[in-house]
MDAnalysis code that builds the backbone (N, CA, C; Angstrom):
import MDAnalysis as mda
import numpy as np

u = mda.Universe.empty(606, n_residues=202, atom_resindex=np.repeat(np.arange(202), 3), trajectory=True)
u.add_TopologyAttr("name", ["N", "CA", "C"] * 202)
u.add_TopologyAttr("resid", np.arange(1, 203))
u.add_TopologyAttr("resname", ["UNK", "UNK", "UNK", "UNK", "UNK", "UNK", "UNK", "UNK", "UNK", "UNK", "UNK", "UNK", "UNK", "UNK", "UNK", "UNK", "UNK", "UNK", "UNK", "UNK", "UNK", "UNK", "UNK", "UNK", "UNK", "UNK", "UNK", "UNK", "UNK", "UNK", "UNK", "UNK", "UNK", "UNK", "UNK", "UNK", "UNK", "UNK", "UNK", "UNK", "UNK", "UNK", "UNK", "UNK", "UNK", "UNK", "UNK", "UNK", "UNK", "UNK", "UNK", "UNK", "UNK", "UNK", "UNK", "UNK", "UNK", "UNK", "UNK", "UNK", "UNK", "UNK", "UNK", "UNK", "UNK", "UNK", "UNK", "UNK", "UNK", "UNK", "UNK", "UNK", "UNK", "UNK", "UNK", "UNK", "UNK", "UNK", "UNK", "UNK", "UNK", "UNK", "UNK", "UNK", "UNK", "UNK", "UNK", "UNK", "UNK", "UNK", "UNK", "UNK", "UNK", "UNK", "UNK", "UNK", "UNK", "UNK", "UNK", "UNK", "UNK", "UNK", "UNK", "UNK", "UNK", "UNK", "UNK", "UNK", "UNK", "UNK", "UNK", "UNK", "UNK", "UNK", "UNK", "UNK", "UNK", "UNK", "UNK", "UNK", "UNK", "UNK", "UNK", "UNK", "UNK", "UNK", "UNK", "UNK", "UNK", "UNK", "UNK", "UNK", "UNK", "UNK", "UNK", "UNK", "UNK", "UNK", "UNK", "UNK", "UNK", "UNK", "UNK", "UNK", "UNK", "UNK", "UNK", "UNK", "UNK", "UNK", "UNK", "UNK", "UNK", "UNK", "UNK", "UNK", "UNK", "UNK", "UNK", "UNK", "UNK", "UNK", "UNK", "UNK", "UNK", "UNK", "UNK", "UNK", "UNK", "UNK", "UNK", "UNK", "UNK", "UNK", "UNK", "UNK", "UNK", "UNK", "UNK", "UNK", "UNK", "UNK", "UNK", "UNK", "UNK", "UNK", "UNK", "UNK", "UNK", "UNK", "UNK", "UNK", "UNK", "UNK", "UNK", "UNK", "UNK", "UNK", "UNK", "UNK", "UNK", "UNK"])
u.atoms.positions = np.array([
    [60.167, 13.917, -2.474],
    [60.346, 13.559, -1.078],
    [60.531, 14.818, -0.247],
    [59.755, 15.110, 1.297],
    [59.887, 16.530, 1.749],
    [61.800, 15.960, 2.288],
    [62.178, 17.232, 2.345],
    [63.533, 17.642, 2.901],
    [63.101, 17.402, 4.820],
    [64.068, 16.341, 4.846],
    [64.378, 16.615, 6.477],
    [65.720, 17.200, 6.368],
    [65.422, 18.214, 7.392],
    [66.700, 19.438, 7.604],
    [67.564, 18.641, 8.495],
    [68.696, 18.660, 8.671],
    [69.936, 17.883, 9.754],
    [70.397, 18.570, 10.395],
    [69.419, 18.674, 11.757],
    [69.213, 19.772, 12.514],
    [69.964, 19.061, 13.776],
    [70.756, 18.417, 13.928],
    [71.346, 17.860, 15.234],
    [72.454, 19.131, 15.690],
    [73.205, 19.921, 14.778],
    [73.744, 20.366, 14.717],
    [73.564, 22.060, 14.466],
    [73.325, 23.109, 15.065],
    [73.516, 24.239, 14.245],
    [74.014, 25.503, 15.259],
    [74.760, 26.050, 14.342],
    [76.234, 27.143, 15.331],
    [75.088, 28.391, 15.252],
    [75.266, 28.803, 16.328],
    [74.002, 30.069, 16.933],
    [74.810, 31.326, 16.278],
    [76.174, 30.789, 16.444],
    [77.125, 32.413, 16.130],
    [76.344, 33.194, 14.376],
    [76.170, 32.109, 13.519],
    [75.309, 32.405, 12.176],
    [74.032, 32.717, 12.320],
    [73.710, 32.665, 13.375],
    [72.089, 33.177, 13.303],
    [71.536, 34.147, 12.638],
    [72.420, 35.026, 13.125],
    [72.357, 36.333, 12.631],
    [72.314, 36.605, 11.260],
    [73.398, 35.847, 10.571],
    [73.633, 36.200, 9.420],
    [72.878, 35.493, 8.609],
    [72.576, 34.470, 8.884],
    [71.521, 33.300, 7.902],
    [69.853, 34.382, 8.263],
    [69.473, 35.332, 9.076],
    [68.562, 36.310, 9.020],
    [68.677, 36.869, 8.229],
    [69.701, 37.361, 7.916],
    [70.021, 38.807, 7.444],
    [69.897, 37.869, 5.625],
    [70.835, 36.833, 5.201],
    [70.610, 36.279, 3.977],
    [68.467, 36.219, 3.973],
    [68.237, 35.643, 4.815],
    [66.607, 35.702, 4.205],
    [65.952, 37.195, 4.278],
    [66.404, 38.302, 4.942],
    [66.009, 39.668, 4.901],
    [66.585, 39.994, 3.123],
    [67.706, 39.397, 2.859],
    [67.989, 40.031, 0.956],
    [67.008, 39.523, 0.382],
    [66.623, 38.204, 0.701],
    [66.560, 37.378, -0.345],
    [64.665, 38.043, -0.815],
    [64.400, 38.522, 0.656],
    [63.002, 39.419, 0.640],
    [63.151, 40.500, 0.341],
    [64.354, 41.185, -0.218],
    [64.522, 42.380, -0.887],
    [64.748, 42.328, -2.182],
    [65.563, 40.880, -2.343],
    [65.587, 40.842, -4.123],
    [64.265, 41.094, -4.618],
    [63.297, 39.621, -3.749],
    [61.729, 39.616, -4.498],
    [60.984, 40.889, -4.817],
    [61.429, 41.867, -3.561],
    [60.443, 43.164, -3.959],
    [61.131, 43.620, -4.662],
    [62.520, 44.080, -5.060],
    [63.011, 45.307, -5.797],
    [62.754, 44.372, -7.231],
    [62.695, 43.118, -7.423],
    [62.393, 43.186, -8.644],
    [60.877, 42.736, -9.054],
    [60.193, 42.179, -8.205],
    [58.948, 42.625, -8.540],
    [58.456, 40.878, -8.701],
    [59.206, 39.984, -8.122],
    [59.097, 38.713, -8.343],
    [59.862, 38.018, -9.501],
    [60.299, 39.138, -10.341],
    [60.752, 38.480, -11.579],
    [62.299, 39.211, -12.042],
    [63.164, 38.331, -11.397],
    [64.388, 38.445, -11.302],
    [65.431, 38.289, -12.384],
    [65.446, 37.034, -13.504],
    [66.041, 36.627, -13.980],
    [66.920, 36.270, -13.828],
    [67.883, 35.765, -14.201],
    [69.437, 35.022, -13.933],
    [70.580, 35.487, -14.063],
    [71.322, 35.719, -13.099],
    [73.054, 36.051, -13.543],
    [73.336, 35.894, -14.620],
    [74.197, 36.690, -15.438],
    [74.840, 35.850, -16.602],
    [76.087, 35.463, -16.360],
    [76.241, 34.944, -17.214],
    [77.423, 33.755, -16.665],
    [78.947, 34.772, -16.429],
    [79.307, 35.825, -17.292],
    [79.981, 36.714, -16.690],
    [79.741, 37.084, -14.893],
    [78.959, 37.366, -14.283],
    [78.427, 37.861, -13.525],
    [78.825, 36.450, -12.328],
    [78.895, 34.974, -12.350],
    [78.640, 34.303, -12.067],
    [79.918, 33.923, -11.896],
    [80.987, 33.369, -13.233],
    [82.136, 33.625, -12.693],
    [83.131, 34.481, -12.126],
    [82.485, 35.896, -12.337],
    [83.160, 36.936, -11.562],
    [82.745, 36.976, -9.612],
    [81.892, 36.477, -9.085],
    [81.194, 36.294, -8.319],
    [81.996, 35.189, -7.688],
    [81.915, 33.908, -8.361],
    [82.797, 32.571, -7.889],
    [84.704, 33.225, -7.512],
    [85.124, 33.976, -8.089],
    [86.214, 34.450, -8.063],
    [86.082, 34.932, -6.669],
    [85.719, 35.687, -6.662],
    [85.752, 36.917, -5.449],
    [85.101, 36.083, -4.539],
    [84.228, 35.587, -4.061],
    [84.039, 35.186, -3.003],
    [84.047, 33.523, -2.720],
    [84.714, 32.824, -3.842],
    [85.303, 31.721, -3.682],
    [84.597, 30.393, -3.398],
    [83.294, 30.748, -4.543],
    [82.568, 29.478, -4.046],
    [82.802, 28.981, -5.726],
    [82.204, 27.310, -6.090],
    [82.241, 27.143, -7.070],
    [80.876, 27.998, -7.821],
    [81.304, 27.527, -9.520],
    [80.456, 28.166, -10.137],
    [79.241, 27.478, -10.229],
    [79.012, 26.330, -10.188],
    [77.892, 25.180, -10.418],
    [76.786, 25.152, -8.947],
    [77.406, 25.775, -8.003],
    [76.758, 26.049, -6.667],
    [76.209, 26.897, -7.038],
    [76.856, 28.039, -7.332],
    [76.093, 29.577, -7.514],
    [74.737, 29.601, -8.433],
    [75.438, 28.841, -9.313],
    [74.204, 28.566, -10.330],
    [72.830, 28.111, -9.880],
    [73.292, 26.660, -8.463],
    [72.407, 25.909, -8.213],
    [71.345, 27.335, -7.276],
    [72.066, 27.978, -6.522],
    [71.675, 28.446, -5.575],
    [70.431, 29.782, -6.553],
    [71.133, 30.404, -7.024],
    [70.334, 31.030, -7.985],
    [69.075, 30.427, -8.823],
    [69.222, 29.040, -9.039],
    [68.387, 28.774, -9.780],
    [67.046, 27.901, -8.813],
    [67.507, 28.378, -7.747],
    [66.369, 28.103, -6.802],
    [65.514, 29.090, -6.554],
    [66.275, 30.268, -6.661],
    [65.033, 31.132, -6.307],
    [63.568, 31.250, -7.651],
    [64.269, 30.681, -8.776],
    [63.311, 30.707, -9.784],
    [62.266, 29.530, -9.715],
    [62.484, 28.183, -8.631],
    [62.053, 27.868, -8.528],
    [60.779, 27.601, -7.312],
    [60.670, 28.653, -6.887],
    [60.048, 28.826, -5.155],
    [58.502, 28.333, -4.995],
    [58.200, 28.477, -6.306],
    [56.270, 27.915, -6.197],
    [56.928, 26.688, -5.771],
    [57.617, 26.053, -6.781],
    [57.276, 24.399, -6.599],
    [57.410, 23.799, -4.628],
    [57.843, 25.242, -3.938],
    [57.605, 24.399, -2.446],
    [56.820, 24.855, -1.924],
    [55.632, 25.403, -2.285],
    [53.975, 25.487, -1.825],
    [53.718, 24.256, -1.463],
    [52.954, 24.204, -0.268],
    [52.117, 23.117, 0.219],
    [51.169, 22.803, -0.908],
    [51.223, 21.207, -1.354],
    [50.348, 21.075, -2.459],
    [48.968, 20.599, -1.862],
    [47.548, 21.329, -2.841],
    [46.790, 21.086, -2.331],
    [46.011, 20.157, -3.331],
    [45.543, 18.618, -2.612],
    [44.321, 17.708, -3.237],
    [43.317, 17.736, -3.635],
    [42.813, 17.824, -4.819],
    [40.915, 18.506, -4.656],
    [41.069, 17.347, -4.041],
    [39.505, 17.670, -2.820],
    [39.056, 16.564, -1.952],
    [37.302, 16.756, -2.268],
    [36.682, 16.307, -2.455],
    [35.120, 15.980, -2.217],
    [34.324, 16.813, -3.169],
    [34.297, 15.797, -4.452],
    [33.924, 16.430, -5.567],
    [32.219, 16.725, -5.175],
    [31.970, 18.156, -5.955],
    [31.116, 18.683, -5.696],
    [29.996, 18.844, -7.037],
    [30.490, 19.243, -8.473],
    [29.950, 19.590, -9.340],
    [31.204, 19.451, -10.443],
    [30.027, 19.734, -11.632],
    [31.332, 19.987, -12.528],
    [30.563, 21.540, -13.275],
    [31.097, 22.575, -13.445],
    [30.529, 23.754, -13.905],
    [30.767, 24.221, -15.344],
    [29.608, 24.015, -16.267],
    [29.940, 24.224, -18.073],
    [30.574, 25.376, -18.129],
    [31.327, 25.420, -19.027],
    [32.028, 27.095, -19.272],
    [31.529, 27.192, -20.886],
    [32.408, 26.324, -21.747],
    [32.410, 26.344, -23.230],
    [32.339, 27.472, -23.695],
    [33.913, 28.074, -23.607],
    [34.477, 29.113, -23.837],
    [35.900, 28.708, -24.505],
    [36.368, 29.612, -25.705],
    [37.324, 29.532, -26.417],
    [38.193, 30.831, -27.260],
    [39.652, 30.576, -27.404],
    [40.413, 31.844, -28.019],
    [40.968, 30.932, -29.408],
    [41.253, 31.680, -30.124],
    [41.698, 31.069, -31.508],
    [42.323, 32.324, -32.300],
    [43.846, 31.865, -32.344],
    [44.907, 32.294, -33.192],
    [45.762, 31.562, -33.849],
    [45.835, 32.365, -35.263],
    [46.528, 31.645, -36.110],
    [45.955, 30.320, -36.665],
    [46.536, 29.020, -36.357],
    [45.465, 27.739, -36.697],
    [45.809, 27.173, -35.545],
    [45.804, 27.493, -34.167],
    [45.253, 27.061, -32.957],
    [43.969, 27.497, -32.034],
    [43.199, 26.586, -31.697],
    [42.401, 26.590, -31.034],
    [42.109, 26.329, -29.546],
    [42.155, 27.413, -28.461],
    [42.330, 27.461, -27.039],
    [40.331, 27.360, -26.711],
    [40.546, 25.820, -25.403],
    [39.199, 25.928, -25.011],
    [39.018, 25.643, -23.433],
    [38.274, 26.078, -23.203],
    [37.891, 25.569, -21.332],
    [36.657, 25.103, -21.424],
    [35.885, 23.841, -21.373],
    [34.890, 23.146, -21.472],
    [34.062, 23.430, -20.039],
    [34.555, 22.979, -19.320],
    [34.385, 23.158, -18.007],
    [35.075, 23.294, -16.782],
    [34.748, 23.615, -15.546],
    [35.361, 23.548, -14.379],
    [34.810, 22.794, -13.403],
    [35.536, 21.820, -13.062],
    [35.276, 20.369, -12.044],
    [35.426, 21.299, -10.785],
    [34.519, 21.374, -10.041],
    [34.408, 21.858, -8.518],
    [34.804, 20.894, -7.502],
    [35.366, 20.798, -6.706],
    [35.862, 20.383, -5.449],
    [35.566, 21.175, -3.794],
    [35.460, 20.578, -3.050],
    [35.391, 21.521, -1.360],
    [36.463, 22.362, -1.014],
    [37.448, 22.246, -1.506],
    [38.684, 22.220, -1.809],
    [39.732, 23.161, -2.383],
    [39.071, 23.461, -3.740],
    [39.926, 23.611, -5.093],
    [39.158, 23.457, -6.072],
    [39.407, 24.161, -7.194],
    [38.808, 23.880, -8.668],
    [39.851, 23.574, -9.721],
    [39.195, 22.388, -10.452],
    [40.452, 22.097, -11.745],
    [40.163, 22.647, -13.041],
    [40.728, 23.288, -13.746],
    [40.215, 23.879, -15.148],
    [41.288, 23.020, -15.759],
    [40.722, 22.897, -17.097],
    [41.589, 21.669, -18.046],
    [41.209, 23.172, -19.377],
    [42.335, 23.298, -19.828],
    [42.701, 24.321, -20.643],
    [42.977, 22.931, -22.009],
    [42.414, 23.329, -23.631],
    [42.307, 22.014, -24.267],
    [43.248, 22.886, -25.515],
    [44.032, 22.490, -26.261],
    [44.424, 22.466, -27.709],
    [44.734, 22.012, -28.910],
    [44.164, 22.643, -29.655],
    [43.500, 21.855, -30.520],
    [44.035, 22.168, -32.301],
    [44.664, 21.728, -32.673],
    [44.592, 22.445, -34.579],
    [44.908, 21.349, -35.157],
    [44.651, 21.608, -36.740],
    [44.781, 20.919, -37.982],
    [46.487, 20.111, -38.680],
    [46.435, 18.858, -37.884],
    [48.161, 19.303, -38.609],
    [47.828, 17.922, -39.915],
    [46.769, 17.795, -40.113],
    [46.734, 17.253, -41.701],
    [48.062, 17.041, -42.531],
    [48.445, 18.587, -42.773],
    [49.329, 18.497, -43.605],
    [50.807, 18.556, -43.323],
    [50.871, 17.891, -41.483],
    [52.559, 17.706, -41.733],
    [52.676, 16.109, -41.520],
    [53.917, 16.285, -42.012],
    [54.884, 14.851, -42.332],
    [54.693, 14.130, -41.142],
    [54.203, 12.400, -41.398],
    [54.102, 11.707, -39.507],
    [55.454, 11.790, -38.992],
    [55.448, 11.550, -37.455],
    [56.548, 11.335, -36.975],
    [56.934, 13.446, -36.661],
    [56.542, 14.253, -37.083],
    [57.043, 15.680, -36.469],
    [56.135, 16.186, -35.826],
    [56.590, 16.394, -34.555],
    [56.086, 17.051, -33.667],
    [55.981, 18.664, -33.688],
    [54.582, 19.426, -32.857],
    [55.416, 20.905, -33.025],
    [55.948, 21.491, -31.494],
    [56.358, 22.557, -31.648],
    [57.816, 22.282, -30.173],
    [56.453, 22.219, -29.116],
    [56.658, 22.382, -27.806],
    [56.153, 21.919, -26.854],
    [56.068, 23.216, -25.732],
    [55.307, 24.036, -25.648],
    [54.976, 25.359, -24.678],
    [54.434, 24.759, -23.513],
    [54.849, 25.767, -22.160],
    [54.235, 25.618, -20.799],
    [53.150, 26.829, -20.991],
    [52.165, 26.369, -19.890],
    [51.207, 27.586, -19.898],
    [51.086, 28.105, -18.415],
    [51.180, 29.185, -18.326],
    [50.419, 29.612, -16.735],
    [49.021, 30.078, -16.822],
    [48.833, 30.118, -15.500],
    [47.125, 30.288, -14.997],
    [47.044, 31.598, -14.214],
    [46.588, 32.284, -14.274],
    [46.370, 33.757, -13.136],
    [44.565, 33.941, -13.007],
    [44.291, 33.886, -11.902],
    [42.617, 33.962, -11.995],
    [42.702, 35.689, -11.787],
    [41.745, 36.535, -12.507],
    [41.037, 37.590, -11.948],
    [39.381, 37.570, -11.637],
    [39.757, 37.512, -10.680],
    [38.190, 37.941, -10.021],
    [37.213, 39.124, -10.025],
    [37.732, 40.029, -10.390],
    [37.409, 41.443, -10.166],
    [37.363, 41.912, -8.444],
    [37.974, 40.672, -8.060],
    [37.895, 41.338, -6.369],
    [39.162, 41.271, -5.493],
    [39.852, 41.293, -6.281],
    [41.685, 41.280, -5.607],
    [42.066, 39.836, -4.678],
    [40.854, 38.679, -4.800],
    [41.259, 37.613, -3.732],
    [42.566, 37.167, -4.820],
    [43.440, 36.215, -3.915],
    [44.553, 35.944, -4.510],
    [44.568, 34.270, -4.770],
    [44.638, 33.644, -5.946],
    [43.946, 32.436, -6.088],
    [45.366, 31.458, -6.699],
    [45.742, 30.368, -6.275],
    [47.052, 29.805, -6.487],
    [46.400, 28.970, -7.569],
    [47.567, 28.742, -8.425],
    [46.409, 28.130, -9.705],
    [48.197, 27.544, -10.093],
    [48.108, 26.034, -9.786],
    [49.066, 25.255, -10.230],
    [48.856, 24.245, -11.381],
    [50.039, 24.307, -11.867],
    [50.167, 23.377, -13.712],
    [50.204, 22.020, -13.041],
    [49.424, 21.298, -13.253],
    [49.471, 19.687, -12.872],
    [50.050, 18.895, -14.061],
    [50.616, 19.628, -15.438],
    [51.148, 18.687, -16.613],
    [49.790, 18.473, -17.387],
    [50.203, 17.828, -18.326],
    [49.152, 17.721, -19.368],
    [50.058, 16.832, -19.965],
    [49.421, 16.435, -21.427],
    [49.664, 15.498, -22.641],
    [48.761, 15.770, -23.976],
    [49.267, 15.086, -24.937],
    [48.043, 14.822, -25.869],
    [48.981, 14.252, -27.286],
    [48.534, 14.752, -28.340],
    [49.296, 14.180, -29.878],
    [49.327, 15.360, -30.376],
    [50.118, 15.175, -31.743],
    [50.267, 16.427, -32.691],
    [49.342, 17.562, -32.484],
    [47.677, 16.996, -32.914],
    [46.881, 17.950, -32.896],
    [46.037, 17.997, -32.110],
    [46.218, 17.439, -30.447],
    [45.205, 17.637, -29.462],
    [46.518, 17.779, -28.145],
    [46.161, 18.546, -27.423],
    [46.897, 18.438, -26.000],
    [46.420, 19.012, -25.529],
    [46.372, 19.353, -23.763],
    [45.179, 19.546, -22.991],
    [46.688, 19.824, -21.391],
    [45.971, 20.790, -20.928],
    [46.333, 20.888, -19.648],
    [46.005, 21.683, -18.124],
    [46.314, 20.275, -17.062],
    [45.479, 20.330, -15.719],
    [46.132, 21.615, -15.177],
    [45.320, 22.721, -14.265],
    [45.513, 23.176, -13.421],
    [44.478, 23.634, -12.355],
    [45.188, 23.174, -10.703],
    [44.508, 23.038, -9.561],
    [44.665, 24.535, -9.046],
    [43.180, 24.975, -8.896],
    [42.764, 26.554, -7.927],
    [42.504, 26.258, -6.848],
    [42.627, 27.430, -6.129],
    [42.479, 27.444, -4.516],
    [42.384, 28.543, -4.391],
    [41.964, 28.925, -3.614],
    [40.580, 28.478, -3.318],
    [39.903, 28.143, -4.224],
    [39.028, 27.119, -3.757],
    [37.973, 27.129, -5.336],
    [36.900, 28.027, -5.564],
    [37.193, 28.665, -7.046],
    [36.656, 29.434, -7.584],
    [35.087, 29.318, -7.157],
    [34.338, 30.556, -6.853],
    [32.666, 30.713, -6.702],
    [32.079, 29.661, -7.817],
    [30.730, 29.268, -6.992],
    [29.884, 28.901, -8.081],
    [29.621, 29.509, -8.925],
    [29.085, 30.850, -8.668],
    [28.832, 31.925, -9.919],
    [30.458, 32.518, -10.502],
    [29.951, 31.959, -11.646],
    [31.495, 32.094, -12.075],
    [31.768, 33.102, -13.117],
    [30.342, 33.998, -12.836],
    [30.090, 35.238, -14.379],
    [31.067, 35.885, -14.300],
    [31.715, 36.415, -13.532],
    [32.889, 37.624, -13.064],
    [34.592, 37.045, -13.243],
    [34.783, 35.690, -13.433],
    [35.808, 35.038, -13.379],
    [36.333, 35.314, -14.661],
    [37.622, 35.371, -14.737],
    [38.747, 35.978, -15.720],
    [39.827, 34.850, -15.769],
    [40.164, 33.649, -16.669],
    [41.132, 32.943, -16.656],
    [42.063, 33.503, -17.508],
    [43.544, 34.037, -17.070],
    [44.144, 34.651, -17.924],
    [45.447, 33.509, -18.124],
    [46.022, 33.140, -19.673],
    [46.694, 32.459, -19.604],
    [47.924, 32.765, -19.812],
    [49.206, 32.121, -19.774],
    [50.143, 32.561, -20.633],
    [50.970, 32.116, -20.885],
    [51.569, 31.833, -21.984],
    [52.685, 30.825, -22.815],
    [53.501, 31.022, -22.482],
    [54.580, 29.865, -22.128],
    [56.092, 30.263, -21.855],
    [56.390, 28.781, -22.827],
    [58.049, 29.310, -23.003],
    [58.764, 28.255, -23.620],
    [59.949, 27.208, -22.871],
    [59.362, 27.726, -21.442],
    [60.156, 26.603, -20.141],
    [59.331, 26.668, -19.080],
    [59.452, 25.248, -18.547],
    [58.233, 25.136, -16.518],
    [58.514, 26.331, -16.349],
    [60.156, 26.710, -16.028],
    [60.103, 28.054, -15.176],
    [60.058, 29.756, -15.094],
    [58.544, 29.183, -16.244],
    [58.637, 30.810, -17.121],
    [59.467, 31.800, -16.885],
    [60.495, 31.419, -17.409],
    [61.659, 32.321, -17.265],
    [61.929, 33.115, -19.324],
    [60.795, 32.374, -19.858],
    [61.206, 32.865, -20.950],
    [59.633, 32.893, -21.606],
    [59.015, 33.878, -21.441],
    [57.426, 34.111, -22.045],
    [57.668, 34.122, -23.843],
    [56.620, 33.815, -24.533],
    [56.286, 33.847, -26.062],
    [55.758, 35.027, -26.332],
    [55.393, 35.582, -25.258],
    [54.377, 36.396, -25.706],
    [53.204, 36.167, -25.801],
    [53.174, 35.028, -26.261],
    [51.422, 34.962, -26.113],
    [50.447, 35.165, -24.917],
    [49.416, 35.591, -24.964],
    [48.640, 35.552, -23.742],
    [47.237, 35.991, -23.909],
    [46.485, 34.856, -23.738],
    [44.810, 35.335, -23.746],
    [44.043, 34.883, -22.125],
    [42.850, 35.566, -22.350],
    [41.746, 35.815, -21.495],
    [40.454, 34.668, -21.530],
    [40.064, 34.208, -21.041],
    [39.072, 33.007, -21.169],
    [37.846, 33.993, -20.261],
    [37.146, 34.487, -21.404],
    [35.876, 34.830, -19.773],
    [34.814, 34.354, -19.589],
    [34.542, 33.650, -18.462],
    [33.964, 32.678, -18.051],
    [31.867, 33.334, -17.989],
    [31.811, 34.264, -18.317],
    [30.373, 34.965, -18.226],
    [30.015, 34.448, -19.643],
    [28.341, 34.416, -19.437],
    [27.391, 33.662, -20.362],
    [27.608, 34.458, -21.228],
])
């Protein structure tokens, strides 16, 4: 649901200072480079002490800034156009990473990232744990392309997952670079390490 702000009310004397909080909060992002990480909890109750807020606020408040994509204006593919073959794939270990194709939109482009391995030989009923993936397009031309996780699903040995580009990627898609990368939470706050390249040229 969007946030209506409860704006009947607001003291001008803070103006200033509710500036000056969004001037840090644009200094945290650059001095660390977008990727901040979290107080530790030392840090957090020493913090609640001294300036006398609770600790479960601080937390909340902090743990917003890790969440800042999710309040991008979300965008709809609207007015399907094509769907573009890729059938391209990475494979490590006994998993298998594939991009079949890319569904074009006026809009936006959706790439469905697929995975795939052998679990034959485990016991029914066990699952294996459950990774987030991110999306980063390189173009070779510095445009800057928002590439959101729409969720996915699948079973033991198939799962598959949506993510919406924007702009949508060129038709010619020889130069396109899907770079992926594993995390072990939504708010990649904790990478695997893993990370491959999908390149989309014949």
């Amino acid at each position: 649901m969007p946030f209506e702000p409860p704006a009947e009310h607001y003291d001008e004397h803070i103006e200033v200072i509710d500036e000056q909080i969004c001037n840090l909060i644009k200094q945290r992002k650059e001095l660390s480079k977008n990727n901040p990480g979290f107080p530790t909890k030392q840090l957090i109750g020493d913090w609640s002490i001294k300036y006398n807020f609770y600790e479960d606020f601080l937390n909340s408040v902090f743990a917003h800034f890790l969440n800042e994509e999710i309040y991008k204006p979300v965008v709809e593919p609207k007015g399907f156009l094509k769907n573009i073959p890729i059938l391209k794939s990475f494979e490590i270990d006994d998993w298998f990473y594939s991009v079949t194709f890319v569904r074009q939109f006026q809009n936006a482009s959706v790439v469905h990232l697929n995975l795939d391995r052998d679990d034959s030989d485990e016991m029914p009923g066990v699952f294996p744990e459950h990774y987030w993936f991110d999306l980063s397009i390189d173009d070779g031309e510095g445009i800057n392309y928002d590439c959101r996780n729409e969720g996915g699903g699948g079973s033991r040995g198939h799962s598959s997952y949506t993510f919406v580009v924007s702009p949508p990627l060129p038709d010619d898609v020889s130069k396109i670079k899907l770079v992926f990368k594993e995390y072990k939470t939504p708010l990649k706050t904790k990478p695997t390490g893993l990370e491959f390249v999908i390149r989309m040229d014949n």
